[in-house]
C-alpha positions as CSV (number, residue, x, y, z in Angstrom):
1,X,122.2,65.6,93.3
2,X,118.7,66.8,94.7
3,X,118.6,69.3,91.8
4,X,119.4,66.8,89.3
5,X,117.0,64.5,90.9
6,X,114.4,66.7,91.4
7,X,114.6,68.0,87.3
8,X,114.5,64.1,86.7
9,X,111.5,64.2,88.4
10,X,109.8,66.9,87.0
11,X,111.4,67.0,83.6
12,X,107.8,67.1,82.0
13,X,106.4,70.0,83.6
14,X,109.8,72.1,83.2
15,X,109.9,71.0,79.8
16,X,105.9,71.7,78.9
17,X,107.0,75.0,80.8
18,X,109.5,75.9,78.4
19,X,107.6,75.1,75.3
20,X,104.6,77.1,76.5
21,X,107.0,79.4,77.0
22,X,107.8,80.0,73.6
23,X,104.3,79.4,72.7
24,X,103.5,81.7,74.4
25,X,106.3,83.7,73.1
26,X,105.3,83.5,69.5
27,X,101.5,84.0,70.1
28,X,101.9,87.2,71.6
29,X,104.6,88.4,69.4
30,X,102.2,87.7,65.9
31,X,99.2,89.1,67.3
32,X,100.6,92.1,68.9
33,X,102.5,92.4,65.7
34,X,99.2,92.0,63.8
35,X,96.6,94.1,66.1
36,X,98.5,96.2,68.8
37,X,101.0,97.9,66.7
38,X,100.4,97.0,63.2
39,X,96.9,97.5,63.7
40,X,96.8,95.8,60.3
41,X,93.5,93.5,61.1
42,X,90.9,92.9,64.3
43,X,92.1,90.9,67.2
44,X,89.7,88.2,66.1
45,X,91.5,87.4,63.3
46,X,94.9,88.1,64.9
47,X,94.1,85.7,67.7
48,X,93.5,82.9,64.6
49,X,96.5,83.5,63.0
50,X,98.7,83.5,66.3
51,X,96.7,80.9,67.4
52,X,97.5,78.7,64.4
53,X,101.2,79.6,64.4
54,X,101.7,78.5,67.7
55,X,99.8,75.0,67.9
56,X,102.3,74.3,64.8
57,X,104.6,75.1,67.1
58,X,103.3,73.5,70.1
59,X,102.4,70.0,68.1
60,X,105.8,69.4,67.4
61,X,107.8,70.9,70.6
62,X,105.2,68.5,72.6
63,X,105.3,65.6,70.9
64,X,108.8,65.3,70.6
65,X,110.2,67.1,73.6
66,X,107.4,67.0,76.3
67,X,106.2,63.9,76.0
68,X,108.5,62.0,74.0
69,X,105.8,60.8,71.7
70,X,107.2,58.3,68.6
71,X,104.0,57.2,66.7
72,X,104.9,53.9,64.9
73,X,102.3,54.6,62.0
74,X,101.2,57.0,59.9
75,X,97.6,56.8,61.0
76,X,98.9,56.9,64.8
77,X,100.5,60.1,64.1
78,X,97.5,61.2,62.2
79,X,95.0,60.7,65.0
80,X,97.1,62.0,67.9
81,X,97.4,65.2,65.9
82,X,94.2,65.5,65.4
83,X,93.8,64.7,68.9
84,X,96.0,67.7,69.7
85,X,94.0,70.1,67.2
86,X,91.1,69.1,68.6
87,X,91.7,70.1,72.1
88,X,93.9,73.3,71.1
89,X,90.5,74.3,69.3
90,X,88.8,73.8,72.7
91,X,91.4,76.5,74.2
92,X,91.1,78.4,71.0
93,X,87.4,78.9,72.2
94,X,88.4,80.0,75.5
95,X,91.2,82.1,74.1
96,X,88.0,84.3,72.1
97,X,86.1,84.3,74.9
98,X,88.7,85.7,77.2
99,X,89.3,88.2,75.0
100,X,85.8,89.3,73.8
101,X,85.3,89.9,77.4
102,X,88.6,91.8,78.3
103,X,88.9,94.0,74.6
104,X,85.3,93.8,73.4
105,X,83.1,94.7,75.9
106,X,85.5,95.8,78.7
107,X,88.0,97.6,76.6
108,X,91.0,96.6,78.7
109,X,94.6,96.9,77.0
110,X,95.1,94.2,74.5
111,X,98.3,93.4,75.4
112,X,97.9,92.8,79.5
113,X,94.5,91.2,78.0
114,X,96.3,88.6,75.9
115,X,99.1,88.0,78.4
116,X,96.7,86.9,81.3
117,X,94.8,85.0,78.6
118,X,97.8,82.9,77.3
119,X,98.4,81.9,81.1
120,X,95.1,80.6,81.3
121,X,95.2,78.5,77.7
122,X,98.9,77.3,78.6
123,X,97.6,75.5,81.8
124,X,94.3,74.2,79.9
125,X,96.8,73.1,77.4
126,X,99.1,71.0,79.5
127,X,95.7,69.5,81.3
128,X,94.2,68.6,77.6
129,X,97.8,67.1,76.7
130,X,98.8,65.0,79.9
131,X,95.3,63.5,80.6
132,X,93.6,63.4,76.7
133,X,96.3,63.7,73.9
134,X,99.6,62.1,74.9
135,X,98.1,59.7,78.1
136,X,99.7,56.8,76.9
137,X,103.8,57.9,77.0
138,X,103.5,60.5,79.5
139,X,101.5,58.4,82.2
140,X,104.5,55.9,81.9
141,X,107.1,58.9,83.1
């Protein structure tokens, strides 16, 4: 009973752990597909396009399994997502940063590079989500 009590308990966290998971998952998987071993365009414009992929991703795994968000309206659904883009731009910013520093001008590996990055954007993500984007249902768990 303590392990079902303590999942209970926590069931947001492990759940925002999984889908960053598989965030995670799927925006290292396109842009090492794109840049590391495709080398088919800069990590710049890798980064976007995993990026973009995964906050699809993230949106809807969040909303309906982290936080157990159910907008009533149309223009409630609207503004939390763009609530959500907003603040997943903010960690897109980060995420070019980070890597500017670790590719660009120190010319670590990409992948280690982009690993320790996604750590980084994952926690800023749950912090954005739990105190800015979904406050309303998750501060009521």
């Amino acid at each position: 009973m303590k392990i079902i009590n303590l999942i209970k308990k926590y069931w947001q966290i492990f759940s925002y752990l999984l889908s960053g998971g598989l965030t995670t998952l799927i925006n290292l998987l396109v842009f090492n597909y794109l840049y590391t071993w495709q080398h088919l365009i800069g990590y710049q414009l890798a980064t976007f396009i995993a990026w973009l992929l995964s906050v699809i991703f993230a949106y809807v795994t969040n909303k309906l399994y982290v936080f157990d968000s159910h907008q009533k309206t149309s223009k409630d659904v609207w503004k939390e997502a763009g609530s959500f883009f907003f603040w997943r731009i903010l960690s897109l910013l980060m995420d070019f940063a980070i890597l500017k520093v670790g590719i660009g001008i120190m010319h670590k590996n990409a992948f280690w590079v982009k690993l320790i990055d996604n750590v980084i954007v994952v926690i800023a993500n749950y912090l954005f989500s739990k105190i800015f984007i979904f406050k309303s249902k998750s501060s009521n768990k």
